[in-house]
C-alpha positions in Angstrom: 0.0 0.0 0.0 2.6 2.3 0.9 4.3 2.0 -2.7 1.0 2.6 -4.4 0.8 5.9 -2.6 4.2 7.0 -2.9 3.4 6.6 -6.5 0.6 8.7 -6.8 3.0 11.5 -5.8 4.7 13.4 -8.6 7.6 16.1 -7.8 8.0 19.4 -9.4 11.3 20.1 -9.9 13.1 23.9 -10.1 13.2 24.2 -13.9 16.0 26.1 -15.7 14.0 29.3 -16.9 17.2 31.0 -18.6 19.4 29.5 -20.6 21.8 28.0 -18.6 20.7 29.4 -15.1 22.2 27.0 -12.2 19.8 28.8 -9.5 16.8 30.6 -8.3 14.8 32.2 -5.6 11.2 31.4 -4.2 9.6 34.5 -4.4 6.0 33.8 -3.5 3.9 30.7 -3.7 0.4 30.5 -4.5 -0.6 27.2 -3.3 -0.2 25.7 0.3 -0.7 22.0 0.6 -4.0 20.7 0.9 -4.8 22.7 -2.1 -5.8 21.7 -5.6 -4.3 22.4 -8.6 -5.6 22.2 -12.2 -2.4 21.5 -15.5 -1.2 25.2 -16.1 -1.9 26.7 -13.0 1.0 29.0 -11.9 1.9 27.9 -7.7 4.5 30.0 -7.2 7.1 32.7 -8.7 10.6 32.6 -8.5 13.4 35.0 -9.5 16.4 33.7 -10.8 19.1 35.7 -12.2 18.0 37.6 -14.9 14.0 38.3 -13.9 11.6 37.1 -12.2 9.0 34.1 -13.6 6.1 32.5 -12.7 5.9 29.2 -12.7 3.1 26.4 -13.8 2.4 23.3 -12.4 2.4 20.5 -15.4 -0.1 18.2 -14.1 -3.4 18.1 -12.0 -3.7 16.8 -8.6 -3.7 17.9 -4.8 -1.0 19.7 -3.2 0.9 17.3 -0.6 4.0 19.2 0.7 6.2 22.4 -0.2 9.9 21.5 -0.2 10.9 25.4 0.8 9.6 28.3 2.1 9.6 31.9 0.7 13.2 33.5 0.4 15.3 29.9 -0.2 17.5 29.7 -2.9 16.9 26.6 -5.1 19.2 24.8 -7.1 17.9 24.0 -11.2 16.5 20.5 -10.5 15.5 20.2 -7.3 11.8 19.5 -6.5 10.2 22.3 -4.9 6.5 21.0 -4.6 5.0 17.6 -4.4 1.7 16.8 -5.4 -0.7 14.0 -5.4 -2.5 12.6 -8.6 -5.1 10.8 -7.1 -6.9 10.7 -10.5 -3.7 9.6 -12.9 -2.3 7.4 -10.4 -4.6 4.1 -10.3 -3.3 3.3 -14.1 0.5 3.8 -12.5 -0.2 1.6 -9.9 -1.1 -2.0 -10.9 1.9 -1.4 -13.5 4.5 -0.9 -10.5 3.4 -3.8 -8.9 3.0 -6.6 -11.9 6.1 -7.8 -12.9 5.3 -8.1 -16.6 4.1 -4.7 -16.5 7.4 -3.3 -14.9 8.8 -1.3 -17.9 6.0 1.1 -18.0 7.0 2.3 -14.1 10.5 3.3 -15.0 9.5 5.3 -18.1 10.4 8.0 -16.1 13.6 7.2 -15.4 15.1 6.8 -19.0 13.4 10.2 -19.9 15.3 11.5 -17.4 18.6 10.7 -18.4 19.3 11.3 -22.2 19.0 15.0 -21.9 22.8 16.1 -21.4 22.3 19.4 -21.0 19.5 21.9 -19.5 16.3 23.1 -21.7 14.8 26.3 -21.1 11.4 25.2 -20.1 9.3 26.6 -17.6 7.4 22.9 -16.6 10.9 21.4 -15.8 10.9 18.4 -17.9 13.9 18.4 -19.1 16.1 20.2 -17.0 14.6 17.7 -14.2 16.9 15.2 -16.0 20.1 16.4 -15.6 19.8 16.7 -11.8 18.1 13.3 -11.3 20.3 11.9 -13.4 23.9 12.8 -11.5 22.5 12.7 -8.1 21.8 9.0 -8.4 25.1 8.4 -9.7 27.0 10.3 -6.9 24.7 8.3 -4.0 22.7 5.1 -3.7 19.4 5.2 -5.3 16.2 7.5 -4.2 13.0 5.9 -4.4 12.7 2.8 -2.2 9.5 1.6 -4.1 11.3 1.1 -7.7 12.4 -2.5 -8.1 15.4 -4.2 -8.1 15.2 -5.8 -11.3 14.4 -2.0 -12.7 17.3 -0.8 -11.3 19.6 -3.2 -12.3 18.1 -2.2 -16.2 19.4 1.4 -15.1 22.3 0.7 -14.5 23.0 -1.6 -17.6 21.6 1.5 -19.3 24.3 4.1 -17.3 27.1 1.8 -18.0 26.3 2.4 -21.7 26.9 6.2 -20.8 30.0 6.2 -19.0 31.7 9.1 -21.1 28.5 11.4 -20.0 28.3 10.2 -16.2 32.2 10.6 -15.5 31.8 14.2 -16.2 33.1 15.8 -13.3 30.2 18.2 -11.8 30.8 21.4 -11.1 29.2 25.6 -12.1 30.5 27.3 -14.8 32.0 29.5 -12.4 33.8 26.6 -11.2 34.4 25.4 -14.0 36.2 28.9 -15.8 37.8 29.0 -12.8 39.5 25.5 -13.2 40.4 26.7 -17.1 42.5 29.9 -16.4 44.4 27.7 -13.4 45.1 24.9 -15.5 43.5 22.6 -13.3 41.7 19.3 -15.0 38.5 18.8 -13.3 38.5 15.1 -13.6 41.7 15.0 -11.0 40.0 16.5 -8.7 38.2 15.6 -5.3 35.1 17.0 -4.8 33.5 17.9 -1.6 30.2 19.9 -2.5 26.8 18.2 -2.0 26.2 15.5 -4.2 29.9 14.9 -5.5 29.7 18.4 -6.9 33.0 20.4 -7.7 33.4 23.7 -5.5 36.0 27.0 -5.8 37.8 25.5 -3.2 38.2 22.3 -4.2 39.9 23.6 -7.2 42.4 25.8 -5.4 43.0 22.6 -3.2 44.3 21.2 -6.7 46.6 23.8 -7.0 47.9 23.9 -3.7 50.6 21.3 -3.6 52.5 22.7 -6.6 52.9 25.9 -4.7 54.0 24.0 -1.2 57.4 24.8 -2.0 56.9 28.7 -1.5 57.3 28.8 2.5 58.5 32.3 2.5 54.5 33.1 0.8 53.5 31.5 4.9 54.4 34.4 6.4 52.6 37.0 4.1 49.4 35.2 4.9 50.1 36.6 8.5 49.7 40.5 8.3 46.6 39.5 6.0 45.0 38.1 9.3 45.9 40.6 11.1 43.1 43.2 10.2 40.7 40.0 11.3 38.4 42.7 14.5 38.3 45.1 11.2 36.0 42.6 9.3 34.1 42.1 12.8 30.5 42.2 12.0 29.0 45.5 14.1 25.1 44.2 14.0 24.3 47.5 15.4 25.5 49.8 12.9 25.8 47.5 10.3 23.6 45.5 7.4 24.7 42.9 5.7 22.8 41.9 2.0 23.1 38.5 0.6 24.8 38.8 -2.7 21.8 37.1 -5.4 19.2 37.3 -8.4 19.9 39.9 -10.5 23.0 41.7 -8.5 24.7 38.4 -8.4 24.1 37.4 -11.9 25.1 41.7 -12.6 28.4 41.5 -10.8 29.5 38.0 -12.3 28.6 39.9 -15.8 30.4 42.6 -14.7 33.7 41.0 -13.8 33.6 38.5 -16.4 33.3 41.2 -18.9 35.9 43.7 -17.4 38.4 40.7 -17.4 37.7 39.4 -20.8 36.8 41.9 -23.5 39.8 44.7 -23.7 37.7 48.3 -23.2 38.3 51.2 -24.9 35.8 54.2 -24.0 35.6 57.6 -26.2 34.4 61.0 -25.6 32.6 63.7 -27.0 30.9 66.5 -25.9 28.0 67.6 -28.3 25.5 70.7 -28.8 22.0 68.9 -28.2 19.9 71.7 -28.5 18.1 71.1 -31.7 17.4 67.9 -30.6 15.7 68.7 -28.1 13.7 71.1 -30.1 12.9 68.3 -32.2 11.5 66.0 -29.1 9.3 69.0 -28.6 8.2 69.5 -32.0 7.3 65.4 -32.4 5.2 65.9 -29.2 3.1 67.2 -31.2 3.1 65.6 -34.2 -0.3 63.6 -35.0 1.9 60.3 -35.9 3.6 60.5 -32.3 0.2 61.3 -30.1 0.1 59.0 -27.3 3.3 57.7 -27.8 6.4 59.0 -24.8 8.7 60.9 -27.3 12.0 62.2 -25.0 15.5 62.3 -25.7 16.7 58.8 -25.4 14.6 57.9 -28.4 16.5 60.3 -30.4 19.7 58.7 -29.1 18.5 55.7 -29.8 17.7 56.3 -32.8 20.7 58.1 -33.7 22.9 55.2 -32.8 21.0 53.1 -34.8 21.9 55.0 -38.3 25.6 55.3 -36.8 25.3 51.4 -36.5 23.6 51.4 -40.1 26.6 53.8 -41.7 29.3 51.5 -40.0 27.6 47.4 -39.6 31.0 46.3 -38.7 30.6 47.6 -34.7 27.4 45.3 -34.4 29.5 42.2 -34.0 30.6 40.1 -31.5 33.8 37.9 -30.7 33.7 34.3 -30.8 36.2 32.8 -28.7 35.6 29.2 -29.3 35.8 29.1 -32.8 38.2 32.5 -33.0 35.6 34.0 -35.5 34.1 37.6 -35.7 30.2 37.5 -35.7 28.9 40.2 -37.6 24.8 41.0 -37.2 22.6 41.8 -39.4 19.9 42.8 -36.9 20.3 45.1 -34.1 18.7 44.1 -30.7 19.0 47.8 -28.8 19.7 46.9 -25.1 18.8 49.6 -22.6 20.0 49.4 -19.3 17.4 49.6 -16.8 17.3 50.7 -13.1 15.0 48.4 -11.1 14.2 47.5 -7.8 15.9 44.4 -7.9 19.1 45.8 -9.7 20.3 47.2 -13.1 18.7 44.8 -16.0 19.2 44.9 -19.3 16.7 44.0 -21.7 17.0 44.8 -25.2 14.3 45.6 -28.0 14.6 43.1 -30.9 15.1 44.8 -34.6 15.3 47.6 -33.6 17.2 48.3 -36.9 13.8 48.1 -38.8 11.5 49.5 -36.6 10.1 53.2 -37.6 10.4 56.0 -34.9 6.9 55.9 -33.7 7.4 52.0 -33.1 10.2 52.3 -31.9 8.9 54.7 -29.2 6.3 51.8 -28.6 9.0 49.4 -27.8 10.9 51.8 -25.4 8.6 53.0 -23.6 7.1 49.0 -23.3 11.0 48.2 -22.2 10.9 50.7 -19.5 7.3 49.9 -18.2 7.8 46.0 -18.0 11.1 47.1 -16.4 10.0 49.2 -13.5 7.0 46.5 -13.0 9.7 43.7 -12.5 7.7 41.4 -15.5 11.0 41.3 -17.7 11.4 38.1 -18.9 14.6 36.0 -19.5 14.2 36.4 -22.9 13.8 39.9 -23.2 17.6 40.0 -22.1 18.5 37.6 -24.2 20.6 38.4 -27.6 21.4 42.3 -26.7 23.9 43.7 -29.6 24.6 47.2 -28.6 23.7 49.0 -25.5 22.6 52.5 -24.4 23.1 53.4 -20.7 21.4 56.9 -19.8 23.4 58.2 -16.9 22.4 61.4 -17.3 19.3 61.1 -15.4 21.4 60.7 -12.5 22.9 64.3 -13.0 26.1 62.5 -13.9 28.3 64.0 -16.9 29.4 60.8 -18.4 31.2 57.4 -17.3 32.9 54.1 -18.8 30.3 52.2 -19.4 31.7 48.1 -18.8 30.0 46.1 -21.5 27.3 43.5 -21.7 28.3 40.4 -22.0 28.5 39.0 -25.9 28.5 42.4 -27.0 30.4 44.8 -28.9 29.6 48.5 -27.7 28.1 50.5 -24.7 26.6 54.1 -25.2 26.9 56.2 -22.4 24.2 59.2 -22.3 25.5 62.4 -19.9 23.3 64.7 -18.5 22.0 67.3 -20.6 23.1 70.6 -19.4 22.6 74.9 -20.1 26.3 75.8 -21.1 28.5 78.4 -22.7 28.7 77.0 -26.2 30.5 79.0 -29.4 27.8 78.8 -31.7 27.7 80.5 -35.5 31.0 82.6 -33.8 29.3 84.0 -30.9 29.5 82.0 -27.5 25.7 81.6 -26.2 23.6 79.2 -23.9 23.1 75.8 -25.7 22.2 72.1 -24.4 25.3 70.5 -23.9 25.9 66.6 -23.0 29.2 64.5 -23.3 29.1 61.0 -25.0 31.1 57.9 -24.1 31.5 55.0 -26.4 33.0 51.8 -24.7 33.7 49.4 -27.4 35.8 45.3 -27.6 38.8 46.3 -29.1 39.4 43.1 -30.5 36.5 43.7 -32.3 36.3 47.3 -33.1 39.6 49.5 -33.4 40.1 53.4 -32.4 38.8 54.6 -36.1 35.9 52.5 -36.4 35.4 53.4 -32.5 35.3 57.0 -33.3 33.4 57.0 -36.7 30.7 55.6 -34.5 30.8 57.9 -32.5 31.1 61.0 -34.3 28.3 60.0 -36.3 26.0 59.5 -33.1 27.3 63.1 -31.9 26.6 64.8 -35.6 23.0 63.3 -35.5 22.2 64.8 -32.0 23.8 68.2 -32.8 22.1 68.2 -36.2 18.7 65.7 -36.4 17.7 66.5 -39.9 20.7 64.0 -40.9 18.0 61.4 -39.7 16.6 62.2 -43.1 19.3 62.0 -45.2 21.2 59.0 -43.7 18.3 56.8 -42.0 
């Protein structure tokens, strides 16, 4: 009896919602157990690195138990939610228990284990398999209820996947990590849950070959030193846990900074007939209803620069060694949200007119602010425009988005002295910073770029003539 309920149960797992995401947070769930729930219905939503997502449950039943409360942090492939399907059971049960019938029972153990990598679903199907299928292999097997004969099958079945199972496990993080120290995963002893790799498991590796440094021993002494410094003060201190979207920023971040070579240009530019212009398509009957400000002439003005020069929309394939030029333009703008600078991008932005492309920025921002960005919406950026200016800030050096090839930085936009027809007299002045991959993009096609976005700006009827 006890088998036939266990198998009634069926265990929602943490899908992968990204593309490659390794993690994410229960935000809220909308269920508690005793509840029922109907195929589709969305029990709880979760934020993972890049946004947040709700999530549907794939089958109908009765809600039996929720794994974690609000606030945990949930490996991809772990079940979060059990639930009972009293109705679909009775045909799963008479199958477990007659022999003859016993390959119908592990049908879901063979699904489980050909996917070799994660799928972005949002039901959890397949990323489901790549956790079931190591964690059995690092331990003794889960369910007590599956027979012995089927689980002598599975592991006939493994044998014949010895290449995929011997991978060693481990995060990319881990994993890059491994790569720039030389280290070979497969050497190395792992002491994370469930056989899987950590950071300091690889730096263990490394130790021994630098063993013969003694006098390095005594420099780790004055580094202890500062030790009541780091002393947490609970009274006039907080402490944030580093995750979601400033976790998955600041990996970015680094990773980009330490892997693409940055250059970043200059130029300050005479604005004030673009803004004229904003205030003249305010009123224009084409525009009416639409937000028409600034960054959509920026925008759009780096989209003809990108049109006059297609070789800065590219990016650098290090696997292959190969340049990636685009054909499209996917316009990332960076977004301040409550849950940390995002960047999703609007897709063709190359082909879109300037009315919908006010659509699709002012739809960017919106979704933005509401937190309802979804992982794909980041997904594919090209270029990037970063408005600092409405900070009050002059200009920075923008760091780029990963995969990309350039980073506009907006200033503010300020009354200044300007020498204009001869005569110096108030104008609207902002400075311009172009960060750009140098291995990509060198100092003249940099600059072109650049000075084509900054004669735009200073003199929008070129939209005209070179759009």
């Amino acid at each position: 009896m006890t088998t036939m309920t266990e198998a009634s149960v069926r265990e929602f797992k943490m899908p992968d919602v990204g593309e490659g995401l390794t993690e994410a947070e229960i935000l809220k769930w909308y269920v508690q157990p005793g509840d029922t729930v109907t195929d589709g219905q969305v029990v709880c939503e979760v934020e993972t690195a890049k946004a947040a997502v709700e999530l549907p449950i794939p089958y109908d039943g009765v809600v039996r138990e929720l794994h974690f409360p609000e606030g945990t942090t949930v490996d991809v492939g772990t079940s979060i939610i059990a639930v009972d399907v009293a109705g679909g059971a009775a045909p799963a049960e008479p199958a477990e228990a007659a022999p003859a019938a016993a390959a119908p029972a592990p049908a879901p153990e063979p699904e489980e284990e050909q996917p070799q990598g994660r799928q972005p679903v949002l039901v959890g199907y397949g990323v489901a398999a790549s956790s079931t299928k190591r964690r059995p292999r690092k331990g003794s097997p889960a369910p007590a209820q599956a027979a012995s004969a089927i689980q002598g099958e599975l592991n006939g079945r493994s044998n014949g996947h010895s290449a995929v199972k011997e991978r060693p496990l481990a995060k990319p993080p881990v994993r890059k990590l491994a790569k720039d120290l030389g280290v070979d995963l497969a050497t190395v002893v792992p002491t994370g849950p469930d056989g899987i790799i950590t950071r300091e498991d690889v730096h263990a590796a490394v130790a021994p070959p630098k063993a013969p440094e003694p006098v390095a021993a005594p420099a780790a002494a004055p580094a202890a030193a500062p030790a009541p410094v780091v002393a947490f003060d609970g009274a006039r201190e907080t402490r944030i846990p580093v995750k979601g979207v400033r976790k998955a920023t600041a990996a970015a971040m680094v990773g980009s900074a330490f892997t693409a070579p940055h250059v970043t240009e200059f130029v300050t530019v005479d604005v004030t007939r673009t803004l004229k212009l904003v205030e003249e398509l305010k009123q224009d009957k084409d525009m009416q209803g639409l937000r028409v400000n600034p960054l959509l002439l920026i925008a759009k003005a780096l989209l003809v620069a990108i049109k006059r020069n297609p070789e800065i929309n590219a990016s650098w394939d290090e696997a292959n060694q190969e340049i990636v030029l685009k054909h499209y333009v996917n316009l990332g703008i960076a977004a301040a949200t409550p849950r940390g600078l995002i960047v999703p991008n609007i897709k063709d932005a190359h082909a879109k007119t300037l009315p919908q492309l006010a659509e699709s920025l002012a739809e960017l921002v919106s979704t933005a602010r509401e937190g309802k960005t979804s992982p794909a919406a980041m997904q594919g950026g090209t270029v990037t425009i970063t408005n600092v200016g409405v900070f009050g800030v002059d200009t920075g050096t923008p760091i780029l988005n990963p995969g990309e090839s350039a980073i506009l930085a907006v200033g503010a936009i300020k009354l200044q002295p300007w020498v204009h027809k001869g005569k110096v007299k108030p104008r609207q002045v902002t400075t311009l910073a172009l960060s750009f991959d140098h291995r990509l993009v060198d100092g003249e096609l940099g600059s072109k770029v650049l000075a084509d976005v900054a004669a735009v700006l200073e003199q929008p009827k070129r939209l005209i003539t070179w759009a």
